[in-house]
Biotite code that builds the C-alpha atoms (Angstrom):
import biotite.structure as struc

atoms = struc.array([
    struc.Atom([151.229, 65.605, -49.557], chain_id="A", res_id=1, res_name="UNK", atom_name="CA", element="C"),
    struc.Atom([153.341, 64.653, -52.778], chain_id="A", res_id=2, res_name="UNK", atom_name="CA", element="C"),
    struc.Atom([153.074, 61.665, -54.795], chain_id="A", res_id=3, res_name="UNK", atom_name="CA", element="C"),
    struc.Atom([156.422, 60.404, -53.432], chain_id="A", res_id=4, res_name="UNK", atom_name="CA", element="C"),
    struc.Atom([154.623, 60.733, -49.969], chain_id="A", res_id=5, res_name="UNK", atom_name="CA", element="C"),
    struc.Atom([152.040, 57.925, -50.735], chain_id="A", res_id=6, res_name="UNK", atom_name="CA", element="C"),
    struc.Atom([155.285, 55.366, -51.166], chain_id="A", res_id=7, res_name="UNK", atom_name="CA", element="C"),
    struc.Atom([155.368, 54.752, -47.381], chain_id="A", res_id=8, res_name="UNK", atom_name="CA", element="C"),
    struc.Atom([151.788, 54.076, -46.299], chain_id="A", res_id=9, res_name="UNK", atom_name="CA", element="C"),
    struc.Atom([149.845, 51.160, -45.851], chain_id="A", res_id=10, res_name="UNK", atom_name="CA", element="C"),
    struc.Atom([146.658, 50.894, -47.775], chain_id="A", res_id=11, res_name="UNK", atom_name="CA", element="C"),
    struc.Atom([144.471, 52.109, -44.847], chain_id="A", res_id=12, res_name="UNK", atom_name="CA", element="C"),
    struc.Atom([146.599, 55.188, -44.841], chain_id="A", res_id=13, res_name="UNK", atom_name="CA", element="C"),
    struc.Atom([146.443, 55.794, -48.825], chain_id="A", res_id=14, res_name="UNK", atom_name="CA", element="C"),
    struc.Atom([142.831, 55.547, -48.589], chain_id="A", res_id=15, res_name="UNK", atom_name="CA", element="C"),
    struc.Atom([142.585, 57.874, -45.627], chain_id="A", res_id=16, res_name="UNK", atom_name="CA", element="C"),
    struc.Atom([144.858, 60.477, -47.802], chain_id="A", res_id=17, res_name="UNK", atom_name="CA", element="C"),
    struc.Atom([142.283, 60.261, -50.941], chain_id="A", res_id=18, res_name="UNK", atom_name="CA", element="C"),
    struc.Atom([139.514, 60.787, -49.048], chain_id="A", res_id=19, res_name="UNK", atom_name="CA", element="C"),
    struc.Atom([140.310, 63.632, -47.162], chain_id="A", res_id=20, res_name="UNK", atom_name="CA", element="C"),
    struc.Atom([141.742, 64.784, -50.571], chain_id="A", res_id=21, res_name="UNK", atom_name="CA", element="C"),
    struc.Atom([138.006, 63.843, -51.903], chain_id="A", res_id=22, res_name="UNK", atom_name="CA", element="C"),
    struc.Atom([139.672, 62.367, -54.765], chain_id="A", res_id=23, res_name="UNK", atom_name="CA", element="C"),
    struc.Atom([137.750, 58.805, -54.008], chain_id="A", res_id=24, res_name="UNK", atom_name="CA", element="C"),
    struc.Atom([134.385, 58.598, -52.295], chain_id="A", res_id=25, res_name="UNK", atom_name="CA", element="C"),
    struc.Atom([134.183, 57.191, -48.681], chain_id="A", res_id=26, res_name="UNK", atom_name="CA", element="C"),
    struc.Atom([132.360, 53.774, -48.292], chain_id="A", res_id=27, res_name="UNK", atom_name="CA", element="C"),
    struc.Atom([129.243, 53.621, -45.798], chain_id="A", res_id=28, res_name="UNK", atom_name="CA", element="C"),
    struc.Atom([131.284, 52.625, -43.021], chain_id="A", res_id=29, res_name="UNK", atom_name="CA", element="C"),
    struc.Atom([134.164, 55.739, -43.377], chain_id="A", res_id=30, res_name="UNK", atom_name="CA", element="C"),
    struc.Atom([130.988, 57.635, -44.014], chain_id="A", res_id=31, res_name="UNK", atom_name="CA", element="C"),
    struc.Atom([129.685, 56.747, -40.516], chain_id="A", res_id=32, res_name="UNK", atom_name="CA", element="C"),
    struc.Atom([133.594, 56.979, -38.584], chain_id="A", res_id=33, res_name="UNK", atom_name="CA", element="C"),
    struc.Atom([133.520, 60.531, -40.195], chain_id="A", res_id=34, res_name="UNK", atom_name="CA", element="C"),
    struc.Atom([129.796, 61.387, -38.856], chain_id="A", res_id=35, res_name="UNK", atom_name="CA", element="C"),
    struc.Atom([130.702, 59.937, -35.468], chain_id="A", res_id=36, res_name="UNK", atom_name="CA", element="C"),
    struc.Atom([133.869, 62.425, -35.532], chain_id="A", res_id=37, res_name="UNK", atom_name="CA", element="C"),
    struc.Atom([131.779, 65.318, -36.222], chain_id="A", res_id=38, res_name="UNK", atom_name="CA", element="C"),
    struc.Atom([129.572, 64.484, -33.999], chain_id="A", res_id=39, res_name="UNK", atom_name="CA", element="C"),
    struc.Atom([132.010, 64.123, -30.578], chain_id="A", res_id=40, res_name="UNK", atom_name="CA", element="C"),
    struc.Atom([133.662, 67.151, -31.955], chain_id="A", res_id=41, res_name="UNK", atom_name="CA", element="C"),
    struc.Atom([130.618, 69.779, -32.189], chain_id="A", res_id=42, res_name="UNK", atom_name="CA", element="C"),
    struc.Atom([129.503, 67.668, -28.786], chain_id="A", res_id=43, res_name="UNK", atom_name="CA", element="C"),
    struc.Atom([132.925, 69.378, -27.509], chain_id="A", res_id=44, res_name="UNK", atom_name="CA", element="C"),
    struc.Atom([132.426, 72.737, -29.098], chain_id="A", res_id=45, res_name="UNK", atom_name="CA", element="C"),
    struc.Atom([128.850, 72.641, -27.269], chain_id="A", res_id=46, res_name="UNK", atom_name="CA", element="C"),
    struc.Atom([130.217, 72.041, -23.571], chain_id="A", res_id=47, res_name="UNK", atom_name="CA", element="C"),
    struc.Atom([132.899, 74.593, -24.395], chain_id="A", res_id=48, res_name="UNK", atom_name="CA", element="C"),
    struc.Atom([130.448, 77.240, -26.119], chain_id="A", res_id=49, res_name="UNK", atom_name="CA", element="C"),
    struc.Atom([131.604, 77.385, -29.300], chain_id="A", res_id=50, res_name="UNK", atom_name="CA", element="C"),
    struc.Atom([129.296, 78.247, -32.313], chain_id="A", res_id=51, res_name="UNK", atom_name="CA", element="C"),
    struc.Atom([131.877, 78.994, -34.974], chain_id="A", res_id=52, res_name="UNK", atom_name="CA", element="C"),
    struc.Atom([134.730, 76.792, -35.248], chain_id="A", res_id=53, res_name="UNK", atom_name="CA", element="C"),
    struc.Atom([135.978, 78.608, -38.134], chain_id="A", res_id=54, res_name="UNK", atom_name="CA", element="C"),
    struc.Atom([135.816, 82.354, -36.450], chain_id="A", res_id=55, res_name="UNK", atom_name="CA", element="C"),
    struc.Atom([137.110, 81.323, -33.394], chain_id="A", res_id=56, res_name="UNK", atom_name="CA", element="C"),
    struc.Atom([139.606, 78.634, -34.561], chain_id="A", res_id=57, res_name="UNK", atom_name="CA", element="C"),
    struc.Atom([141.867, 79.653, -31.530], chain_id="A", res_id=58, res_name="UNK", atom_name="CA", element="C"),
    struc.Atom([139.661, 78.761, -29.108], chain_id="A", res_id=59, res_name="UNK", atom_name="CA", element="C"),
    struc.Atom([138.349, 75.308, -30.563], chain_id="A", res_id=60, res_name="UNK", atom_name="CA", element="C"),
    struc.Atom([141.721, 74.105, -31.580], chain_id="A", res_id=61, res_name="UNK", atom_name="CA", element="C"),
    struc.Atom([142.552, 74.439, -27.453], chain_id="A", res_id=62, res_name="UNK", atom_name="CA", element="C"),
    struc.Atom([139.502, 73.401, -26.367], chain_id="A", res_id=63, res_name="UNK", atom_name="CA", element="C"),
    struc.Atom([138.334, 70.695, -29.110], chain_id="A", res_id=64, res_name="UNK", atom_name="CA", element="C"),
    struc.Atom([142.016, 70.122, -30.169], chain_id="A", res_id=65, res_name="UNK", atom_name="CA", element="C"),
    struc.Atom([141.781, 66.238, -30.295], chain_id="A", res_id=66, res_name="UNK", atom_name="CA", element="C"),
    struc.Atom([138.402, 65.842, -31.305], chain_id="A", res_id=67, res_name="UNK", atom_name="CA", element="C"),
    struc.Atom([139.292, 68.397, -34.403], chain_id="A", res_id=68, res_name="UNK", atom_name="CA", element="C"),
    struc.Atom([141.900, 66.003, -35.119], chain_id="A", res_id=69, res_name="UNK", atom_name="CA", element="C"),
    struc.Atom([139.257, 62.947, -35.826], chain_id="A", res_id=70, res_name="UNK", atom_name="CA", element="C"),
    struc.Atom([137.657, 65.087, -37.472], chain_id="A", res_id=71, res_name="UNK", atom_name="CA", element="C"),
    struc.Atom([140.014, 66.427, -39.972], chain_id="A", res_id=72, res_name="UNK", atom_name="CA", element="C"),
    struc.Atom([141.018, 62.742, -40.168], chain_id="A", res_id=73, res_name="UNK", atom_name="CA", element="C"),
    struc.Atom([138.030, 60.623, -40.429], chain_id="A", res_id=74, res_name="UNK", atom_name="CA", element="C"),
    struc.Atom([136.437, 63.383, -42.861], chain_id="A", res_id=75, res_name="UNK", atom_name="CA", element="C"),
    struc.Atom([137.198, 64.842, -45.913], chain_id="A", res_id=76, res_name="UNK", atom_name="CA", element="C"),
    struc.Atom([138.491, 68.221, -46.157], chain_id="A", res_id=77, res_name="UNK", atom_name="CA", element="C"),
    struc.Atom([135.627, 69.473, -47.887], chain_id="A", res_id=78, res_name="UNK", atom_name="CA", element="C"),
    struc.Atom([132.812, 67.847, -45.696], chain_id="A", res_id=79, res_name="UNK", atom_name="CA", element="C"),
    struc.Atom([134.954, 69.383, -42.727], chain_id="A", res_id=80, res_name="UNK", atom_name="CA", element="C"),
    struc.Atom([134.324, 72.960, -43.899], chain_id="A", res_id=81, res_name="UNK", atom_name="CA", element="C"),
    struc.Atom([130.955, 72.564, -45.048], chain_id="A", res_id=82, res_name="UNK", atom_name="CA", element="C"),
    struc.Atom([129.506, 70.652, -41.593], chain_id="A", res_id=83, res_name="UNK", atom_name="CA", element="C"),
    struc.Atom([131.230, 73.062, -39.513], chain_id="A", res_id=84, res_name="UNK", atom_name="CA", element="C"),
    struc.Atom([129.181, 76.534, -41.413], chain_id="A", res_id=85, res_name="UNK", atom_name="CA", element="C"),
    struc.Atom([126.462, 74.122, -41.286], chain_id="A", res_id=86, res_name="UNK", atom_name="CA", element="C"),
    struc.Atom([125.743, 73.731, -37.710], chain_id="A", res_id=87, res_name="UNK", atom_name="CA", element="C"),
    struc.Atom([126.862, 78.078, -37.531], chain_id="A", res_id=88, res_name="UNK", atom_name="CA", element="C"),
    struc.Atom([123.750, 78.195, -39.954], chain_id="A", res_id=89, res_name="UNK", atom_name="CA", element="C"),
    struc.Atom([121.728, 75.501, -38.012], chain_id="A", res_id=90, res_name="UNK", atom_name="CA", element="C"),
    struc.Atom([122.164, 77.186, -34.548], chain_id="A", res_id=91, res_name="UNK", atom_name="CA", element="C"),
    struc.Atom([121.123, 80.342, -36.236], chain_id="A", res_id=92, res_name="UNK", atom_name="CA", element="C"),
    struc.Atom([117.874, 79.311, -37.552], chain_id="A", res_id=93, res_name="UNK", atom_name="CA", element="C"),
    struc.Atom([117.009, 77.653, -34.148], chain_id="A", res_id=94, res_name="UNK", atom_name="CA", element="C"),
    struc.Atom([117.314, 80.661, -32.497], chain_id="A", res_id=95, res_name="UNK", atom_name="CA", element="C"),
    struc.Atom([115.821, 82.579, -35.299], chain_id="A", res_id=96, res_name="UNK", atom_name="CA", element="C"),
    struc.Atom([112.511, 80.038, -35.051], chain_id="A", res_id=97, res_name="UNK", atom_name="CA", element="C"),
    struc.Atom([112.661, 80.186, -31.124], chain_id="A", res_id=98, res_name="UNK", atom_name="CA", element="C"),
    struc.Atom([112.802, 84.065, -31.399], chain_id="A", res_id=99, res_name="UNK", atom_name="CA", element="C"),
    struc.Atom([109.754, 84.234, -33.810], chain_id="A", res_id=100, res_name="UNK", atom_name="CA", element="C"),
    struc.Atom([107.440, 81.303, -31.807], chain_id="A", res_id=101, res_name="UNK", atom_name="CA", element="C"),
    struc.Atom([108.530, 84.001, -28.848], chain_id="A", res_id=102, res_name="UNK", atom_name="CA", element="C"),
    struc.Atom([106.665, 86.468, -30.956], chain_id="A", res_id=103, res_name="UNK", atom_name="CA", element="C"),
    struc.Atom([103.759, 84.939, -31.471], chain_id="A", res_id=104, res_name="UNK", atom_name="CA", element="C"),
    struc.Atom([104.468, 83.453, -34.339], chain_id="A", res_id=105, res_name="UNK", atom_name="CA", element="C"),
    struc.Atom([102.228, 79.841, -35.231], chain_id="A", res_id=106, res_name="UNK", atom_name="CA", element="C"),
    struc.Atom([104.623, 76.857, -36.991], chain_id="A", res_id=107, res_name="UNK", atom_name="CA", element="C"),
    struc.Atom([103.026, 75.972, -39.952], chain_id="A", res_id=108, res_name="UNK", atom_name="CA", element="C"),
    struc.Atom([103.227, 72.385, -41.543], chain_id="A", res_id=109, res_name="UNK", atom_name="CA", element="C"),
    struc.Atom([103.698, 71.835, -44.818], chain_id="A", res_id=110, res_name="UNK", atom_name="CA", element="C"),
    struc.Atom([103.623, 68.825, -47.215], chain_id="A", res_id=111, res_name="UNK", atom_name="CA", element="C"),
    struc.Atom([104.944, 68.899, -50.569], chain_id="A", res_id=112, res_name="UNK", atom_name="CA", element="C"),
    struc.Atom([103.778, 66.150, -53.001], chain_id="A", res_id=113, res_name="UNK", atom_name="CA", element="C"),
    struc.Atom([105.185, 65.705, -56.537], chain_id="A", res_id=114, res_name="UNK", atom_name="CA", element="C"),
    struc.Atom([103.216, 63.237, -58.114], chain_id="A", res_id=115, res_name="UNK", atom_name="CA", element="C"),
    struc.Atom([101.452, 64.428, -61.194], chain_id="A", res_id=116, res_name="UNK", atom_name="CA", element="C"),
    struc.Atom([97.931, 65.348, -60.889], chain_id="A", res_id=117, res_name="UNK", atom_name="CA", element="C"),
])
């Protein structure tokens, strides 16, 4: 959107526009609409078996097509891409831990401390 576009829109709506843009930082609360967004949109890609929203963009936009739209909306264009190859990656190293405990494979805990000694 140009300048000339911001001439318009309320204040809500400029705001909206600069986050998305990621030109300003979202408060706490747009933080949280945006989180709650994501959240009832990969809640949709899960009960329509979707992993990757951007491979199969088709198929999410139909199924997910509203729910993308708060998305896109509430979040900013970057966090948008990033959260949606995070939960590809996520899914992937569930499975990939699942597959290995399969295998016989014993979870180890581990604490890191940085405090000098």
């Amino acid at each position: 959107m140009g300048f000339f576009g911001l001439f318009g829109q309320s204040e809500e709506e400029k705001r909206a526009v600069e986050i998305r843009a990621g030109t300003v930082a979202p408060s706490r609360a747009e933080r949280k609409r945006c989180w709650e967004a994501r959240d009832a949109y990969f809640a949709c890609l899960d009960a329509n078996n979707i992993v990757d929203a951007l491979k199969e963009d088709k198929k999410a936009t139909k199924a997910c097509g509203a729910q993308s739209t708060q998305f896109e909306k509430d979040c900013a264009q970057q966090w948008v891409t990033y959260f949606k190859k995070w939960r590809v990656q996520e899914i992937q190293k569930k499975a990939r831990l699942k597959e290995l405990e399969a295998q016989g494979a014993v979870k180890m805990e581990v604490n890191s401390t940085f405090t000098e000694r």
